[in-house]
C-alpha positions in Angstrom: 99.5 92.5 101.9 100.1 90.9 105.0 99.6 93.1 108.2 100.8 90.5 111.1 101.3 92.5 114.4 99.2 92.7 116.6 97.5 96.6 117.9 96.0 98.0 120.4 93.4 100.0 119.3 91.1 103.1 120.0 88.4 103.5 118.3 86.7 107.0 119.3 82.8 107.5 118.2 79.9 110.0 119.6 77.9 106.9 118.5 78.8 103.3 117.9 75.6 100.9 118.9 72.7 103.1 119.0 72.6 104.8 115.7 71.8 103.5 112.6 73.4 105.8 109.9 75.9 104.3 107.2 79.2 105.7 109.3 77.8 104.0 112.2 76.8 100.6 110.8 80.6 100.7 108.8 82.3 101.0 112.5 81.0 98.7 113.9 81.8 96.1 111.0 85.4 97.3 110.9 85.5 97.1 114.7 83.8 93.6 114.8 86.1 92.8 112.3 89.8 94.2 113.8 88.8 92.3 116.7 89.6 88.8 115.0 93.5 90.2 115.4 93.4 93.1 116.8 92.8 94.4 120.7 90.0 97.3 119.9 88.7 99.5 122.6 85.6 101.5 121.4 84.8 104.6 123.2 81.1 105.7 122.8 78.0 106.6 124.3 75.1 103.9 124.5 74.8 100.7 126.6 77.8 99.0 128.0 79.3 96.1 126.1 82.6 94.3 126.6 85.3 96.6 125.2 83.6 99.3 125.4 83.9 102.4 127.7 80.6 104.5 127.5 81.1 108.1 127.6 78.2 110.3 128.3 75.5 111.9 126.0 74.0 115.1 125.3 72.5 117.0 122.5 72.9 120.7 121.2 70.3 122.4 123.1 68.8 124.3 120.1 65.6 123.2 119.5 66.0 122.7 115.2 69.0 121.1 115.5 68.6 118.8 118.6 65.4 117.6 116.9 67.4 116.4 114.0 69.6 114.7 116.3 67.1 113.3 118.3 65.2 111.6 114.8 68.2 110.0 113.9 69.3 108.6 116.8 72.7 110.7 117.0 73.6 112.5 120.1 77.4 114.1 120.6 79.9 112.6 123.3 81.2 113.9 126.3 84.9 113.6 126.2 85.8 112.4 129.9 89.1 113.2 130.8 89.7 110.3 133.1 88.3 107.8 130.8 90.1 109.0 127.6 94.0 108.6 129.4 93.2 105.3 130.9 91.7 103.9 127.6 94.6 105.7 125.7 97.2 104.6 128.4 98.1 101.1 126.5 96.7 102.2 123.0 99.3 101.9 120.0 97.2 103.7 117.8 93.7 106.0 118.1 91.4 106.2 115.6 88.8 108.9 115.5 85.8 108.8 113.6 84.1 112.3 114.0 85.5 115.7 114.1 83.1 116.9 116.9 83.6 117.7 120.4 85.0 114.4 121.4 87.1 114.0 118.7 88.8 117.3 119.2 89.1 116.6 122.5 90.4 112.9 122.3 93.2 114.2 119.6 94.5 116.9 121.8 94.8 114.5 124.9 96.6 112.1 122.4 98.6 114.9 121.1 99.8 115.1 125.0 100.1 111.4 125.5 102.2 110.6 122.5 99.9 108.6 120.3 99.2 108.9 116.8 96.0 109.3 115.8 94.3 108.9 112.9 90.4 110.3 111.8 88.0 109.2 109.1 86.4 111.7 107.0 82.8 110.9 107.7 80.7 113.7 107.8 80.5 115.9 104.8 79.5 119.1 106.1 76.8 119.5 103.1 75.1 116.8 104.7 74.9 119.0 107.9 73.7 122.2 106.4 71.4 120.8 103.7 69.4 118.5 106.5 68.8 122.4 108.0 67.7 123.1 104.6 70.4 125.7 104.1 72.5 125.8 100.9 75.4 128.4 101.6 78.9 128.0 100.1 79.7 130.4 102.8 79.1 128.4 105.2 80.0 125.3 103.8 83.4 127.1 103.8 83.2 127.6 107.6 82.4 123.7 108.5 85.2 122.5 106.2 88.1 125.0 107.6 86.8 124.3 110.9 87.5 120.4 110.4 90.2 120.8 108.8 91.9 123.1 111.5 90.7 121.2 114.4 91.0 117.7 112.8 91.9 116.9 109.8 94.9 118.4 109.4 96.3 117.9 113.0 96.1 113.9 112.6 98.8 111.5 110.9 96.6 110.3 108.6 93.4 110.8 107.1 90.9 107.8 105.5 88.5 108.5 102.9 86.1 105.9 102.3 85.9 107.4 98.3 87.9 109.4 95.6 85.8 111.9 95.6 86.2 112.5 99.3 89.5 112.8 99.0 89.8 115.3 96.2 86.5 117.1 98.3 89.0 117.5 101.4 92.3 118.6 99.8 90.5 121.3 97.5 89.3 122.7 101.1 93.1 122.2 102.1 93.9 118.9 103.5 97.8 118.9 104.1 97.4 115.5 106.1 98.6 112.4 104.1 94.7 110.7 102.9 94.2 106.8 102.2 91.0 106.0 100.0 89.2 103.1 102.0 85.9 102.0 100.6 83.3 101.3 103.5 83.4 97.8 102.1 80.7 95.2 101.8 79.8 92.5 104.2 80.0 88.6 103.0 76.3 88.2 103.7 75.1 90.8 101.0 75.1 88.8 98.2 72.3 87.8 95.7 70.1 85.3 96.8 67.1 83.9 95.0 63.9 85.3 96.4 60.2 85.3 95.3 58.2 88.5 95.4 55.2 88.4 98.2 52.1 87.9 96.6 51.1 91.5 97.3 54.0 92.8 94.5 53.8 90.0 92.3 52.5 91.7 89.7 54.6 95.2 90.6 58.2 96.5 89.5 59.8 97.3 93.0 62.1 100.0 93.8 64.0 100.3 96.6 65.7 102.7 98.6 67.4 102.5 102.0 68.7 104.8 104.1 67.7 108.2 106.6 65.0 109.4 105.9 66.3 113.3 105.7 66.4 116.2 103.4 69.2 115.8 101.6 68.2 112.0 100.4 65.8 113.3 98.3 63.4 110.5 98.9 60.3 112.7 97.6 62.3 113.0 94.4 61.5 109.6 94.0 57.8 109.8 94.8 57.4 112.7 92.4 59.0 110.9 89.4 56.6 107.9 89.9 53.8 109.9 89.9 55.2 111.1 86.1 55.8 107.9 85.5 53.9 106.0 82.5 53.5 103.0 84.7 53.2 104.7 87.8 49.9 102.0 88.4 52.1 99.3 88.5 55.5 100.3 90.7 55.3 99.8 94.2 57.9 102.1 96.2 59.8 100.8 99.3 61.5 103.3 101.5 63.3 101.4 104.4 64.6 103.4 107.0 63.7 106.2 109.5 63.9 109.8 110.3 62.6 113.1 110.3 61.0 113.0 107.3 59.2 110.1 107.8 55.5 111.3 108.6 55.9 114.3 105.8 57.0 111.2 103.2 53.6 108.7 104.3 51.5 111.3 104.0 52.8 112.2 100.8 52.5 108.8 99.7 49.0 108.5 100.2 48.7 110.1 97.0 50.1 107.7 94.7 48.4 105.0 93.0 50.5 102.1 94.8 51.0 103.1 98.5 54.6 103.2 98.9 55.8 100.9 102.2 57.9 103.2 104.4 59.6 102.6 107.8 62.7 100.9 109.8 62.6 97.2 108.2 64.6 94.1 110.3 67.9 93.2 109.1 65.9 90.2 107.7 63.5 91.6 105.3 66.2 94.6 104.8 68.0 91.5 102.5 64.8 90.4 101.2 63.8 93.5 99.6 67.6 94.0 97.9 66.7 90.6 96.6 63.5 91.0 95.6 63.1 94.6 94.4 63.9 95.4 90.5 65.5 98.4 90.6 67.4 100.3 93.8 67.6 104.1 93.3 69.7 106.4 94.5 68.7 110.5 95.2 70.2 111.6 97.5 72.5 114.9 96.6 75.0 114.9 99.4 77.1 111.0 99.8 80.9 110.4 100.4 80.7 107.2 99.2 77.2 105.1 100.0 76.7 101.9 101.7 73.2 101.3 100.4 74.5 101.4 96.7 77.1 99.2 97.5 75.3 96.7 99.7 72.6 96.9 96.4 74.7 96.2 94.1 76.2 93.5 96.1 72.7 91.6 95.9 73.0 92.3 91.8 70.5 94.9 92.2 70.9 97.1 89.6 70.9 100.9 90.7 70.1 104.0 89.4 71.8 107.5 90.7 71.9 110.8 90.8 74.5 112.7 89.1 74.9 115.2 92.0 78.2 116.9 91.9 78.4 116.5 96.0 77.7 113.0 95.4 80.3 109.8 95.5 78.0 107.1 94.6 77.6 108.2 90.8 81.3 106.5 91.0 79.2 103.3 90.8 76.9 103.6 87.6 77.8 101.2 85.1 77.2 103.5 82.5 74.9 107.2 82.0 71.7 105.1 81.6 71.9 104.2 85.2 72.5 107.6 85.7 69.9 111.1 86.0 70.0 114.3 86.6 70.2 115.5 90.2 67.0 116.9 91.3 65.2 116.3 88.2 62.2 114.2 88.3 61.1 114.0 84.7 64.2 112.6 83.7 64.1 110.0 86.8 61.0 109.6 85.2 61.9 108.9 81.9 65.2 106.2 83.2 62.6 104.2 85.7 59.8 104.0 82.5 62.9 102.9 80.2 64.1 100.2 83.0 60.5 99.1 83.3 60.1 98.7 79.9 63.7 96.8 79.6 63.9 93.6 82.1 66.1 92.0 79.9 68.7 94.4 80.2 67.9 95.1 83.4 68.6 91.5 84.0 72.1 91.5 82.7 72.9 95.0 84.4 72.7 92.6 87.5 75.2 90.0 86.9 77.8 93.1 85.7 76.6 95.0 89.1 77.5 92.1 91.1 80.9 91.3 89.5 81.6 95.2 90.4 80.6 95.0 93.2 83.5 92.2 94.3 85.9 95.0 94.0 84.4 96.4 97.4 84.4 93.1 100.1 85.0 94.3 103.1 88.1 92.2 103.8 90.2 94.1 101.3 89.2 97.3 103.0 90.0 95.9 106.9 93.6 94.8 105.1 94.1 98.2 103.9 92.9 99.7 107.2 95.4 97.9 109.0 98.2 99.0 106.5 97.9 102.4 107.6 97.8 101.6 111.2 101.3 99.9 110.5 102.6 102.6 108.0 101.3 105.1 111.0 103.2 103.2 113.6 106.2 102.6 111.7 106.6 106.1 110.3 105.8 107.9 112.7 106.4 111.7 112.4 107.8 111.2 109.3 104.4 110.6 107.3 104.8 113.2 104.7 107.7 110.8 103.5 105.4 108.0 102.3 102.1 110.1 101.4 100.9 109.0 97.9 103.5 106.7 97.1 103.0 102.8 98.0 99.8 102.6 99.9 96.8 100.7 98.0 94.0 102.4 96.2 
C-alpha cells in the first residue's frame, strides 16, 4: 500500500503530552510517527513543543468528577477560536481524537472552513460511567447518542482501533463510514532476555499495567491471589497510577507477598513485561488494549477477562487464557493452573509473540494514512467506498 503525498495534518486532543492513558500514549506514537512524512500540527493543552499550539485547560467543576480528572491527569480543552482557523487555515485534513467540548467545537469550525475531518473512537462511554461506579444502560444510551449526534456521525470517517468497537458504535447507530485501526505496537516492545531481581527469584510474577481505576478491576486480581493455592509464592506488580491507588496498597498489605504498585519508568516498565510470568488482564470496559498488546509483544503470555464490553478477549490464544469477568475463583483456578504449567506457559510465549507481529505499528500508520487519502480523494462521496477496499 503505498501512501506517497504529502498532508498537512491536524491532530485535535484535550490531552497529548501530559496524560498517560493508552489513547494518549497511541497519539503521540502515530503523531511522532506521521511526522517522518507528513506536516502534523497537534492542538492540545500542556507545555509548548514545536508543532504544537497549546489550548487552554479546565476541569468540570463537580467535585466527583473533576477528582477523577485530576487523578489521571486528564483535563478537557478550551476550543479557542482564533487558534483553531489559523491552525486549520493550511490543514488538508483534521483529525479529532475525542468527542468532547473541543472536538465538537473544532468539527463545526471545520464544517465552516471546508475540511474534512475525521474522529477516532476513543472513549467508550462505559469507561466513563463505570469509573463513577454507575452501571446504567440508560445512560449508557444517553453518552452513545450524544457522540454519535455531535461526532461520530457528522465526520467523514470514523477509526476504530478494534472489531469490537466497530460493531459497539454501529449497533448505537453509526451511519459514518468506520476503518478498524489497531493501536499498534512500537518496534521496541519486543522480548528481551531478562533475569528476575533477586527479591522475585524464587516468585511467579504477574503483571498488570495500566490506570489504576474502577473499571480495571485490579482488586479482582488481588482477590483471586489470595484464593490462590500458591498465593505464598506470586508476587503482584501493578504499574501505573490513579485514583485507586491508595485504596489498592492498602489492600495489598494483606496478602502474603506485598504486591509493588505505582507509576514505573519507561525502563523498568520493559523490564517487568520481560521478566514477569504471566500479564493479566481484568479490566471490564477496553476498546482494544495497548497493555495486552505491548505484553504480548514481549511473548508474555496473558490472561483476560471475557467481559462482554471488553476488546482485548480478541487476543486469547485459546479459552485457557481466558476467565470469567468478575469472577475471582475461576481467575483463581487459571493463575494456579499456569503456575503449575511453565512448560506450556513457555510455548504460549513464542505463539503470543508470533501474534503479536500482526499488530506493528507501521502497518497501522500505513492504514491511517490510507484513509486520510481515501478522505481526501473522495471527498463528499464517502458512502461510495465504505466497506469495500480499505484494509482490515
Amino acid at each position: 500500500m503505498k501512501n506517497e503525498r504529502r498532508m498537512k495534518i491536524a491532530m485535535v486532543s484535550d490531552v497529548f503530552d501530559g496524560s498517560r492513558n493508552g489513547a494518549m500514549v497511541s497519539t503521540e506514537r502515530f503523531v511522532n510517527l506521521l511526522r517522518k512524512k507528513h506536516e502534523v500540527t497537534v492542538l492540545s493543552t500542556g507545555e509548548e513543543l514545536p508543532g504544537k499550539v497549546v489550548l487552554p485547560s479546565f476541569y468540570v467543576p463537580i467535585p466527583g468528577i473533576r477528582s477523577i480528572m485530576e487523578k489521571t491527569g486528564f483535563p478537557f480543552a478550551w476550543p479557542k477560536r482564533e487558534l483553531l482557523e489559523k491552525a486549520f487555515t493550511d490543514a488538508d485534513i483534521i483529525h479529532i481524537q475525542f468527542p468532547f467540548y473541543l472536538g465538537i467545537r473544532a468539527l463545526s469550525i471545520a464544517r465552516k472552513m471546508g475540511v474534512p475531518v475525521v474522529a477516532s473512537f476513543h472513549v467508550q462511554p462505559e469507561n466513563m460511567i463505570y469509573s463513577l461506579g454507575i452501571k446504567s444502560d440508560y445512560f449508557l444510551k444517553i453518552l452513545y447518542r450524544f457522540f454519535l449526534k455531535r461526532m461520530y456521525n457528522k465526520v467523514e470517517a470514523v477509526i476504530c482501533p478494534s472489531k469490537f468497537a466497530e460493531t459497539e458504535l454501529k449497533s448505537f447507530g453509526l451511519t459514518t463510514p468506520s476503518f478498524v485501526i489497531s493501536n499498534g505496537i512500537m518496534p521496541e516492545f519486543r522480548p528481551v532476555k531478562v533475569t528476575k531481581d533477586d527479591a522475585l527469584k524464587d516468585k511467579f510474577i504477574i503483571y498488570s499495567v495500566g490506570r489504576l481505576a474502577r473499571e480495571k478491576r485490579h482488586d479482582l486480581i488481588m482477590e483471586a491471589i489470595m484464593k490462590s493455592r500458591h498465593r505464598e509464592s506470586i508476587q503482584l506488580i501493578l504499574a501505573g497510577k490513579g485514583p485507586l491507588m491508595g485504596q489498592l496498597i492498602e489492600r495489598g498489605k494483606a496478602m502474603p507477598v506485598r504486591p509493588i504498585i505505582g507509576y514505573v519508568s519507561h525502563t523498568d516498565l520493559m523490564k517487568y513485561y520481560n521478566m514477569a510470568d504471566l500479564y493479566v488482564h481484568t479490566s471490564e470496559v477496553e476498546l482494544e488494549s495497548l497493555t495486552v498488546l505491548e505484553a504480548i509483544a514481549c511473548g508474555l503470555p496473558v490472561l483476560i477477562s471475557d467481559s462482554k464490553t471488553s476488546a482485548a478477549q480478541q487476543f486469547a490464544l485459546n479459552d485457557a487464557f481466558l476467565f470469567s469477568s468478575g469472577d475471582s475463583r475461576d481467575l483463581a483456578d487459571q493463575i494456579d493452573y499456569w503456575f503449575e504449567h511453565r512448560k506450556e506457559l513457555a510455548k504460549a510465549s513464542k505463539d503470543y509473540f508470533e501474534l503479536s507481529k500482526r499488530y506493528r505499528i507501521e502497518k497501522s500508520v500505513e492504514k491511517l494514512e490510507y484513509v486520510y487519502n481515501e478522505v481526501l480523494s473522495m471527498g463528499s462521496n464517502m458512502n461510495a467506498f465504505e466497506g469495500s477496499n480499505h484494509p482490515g
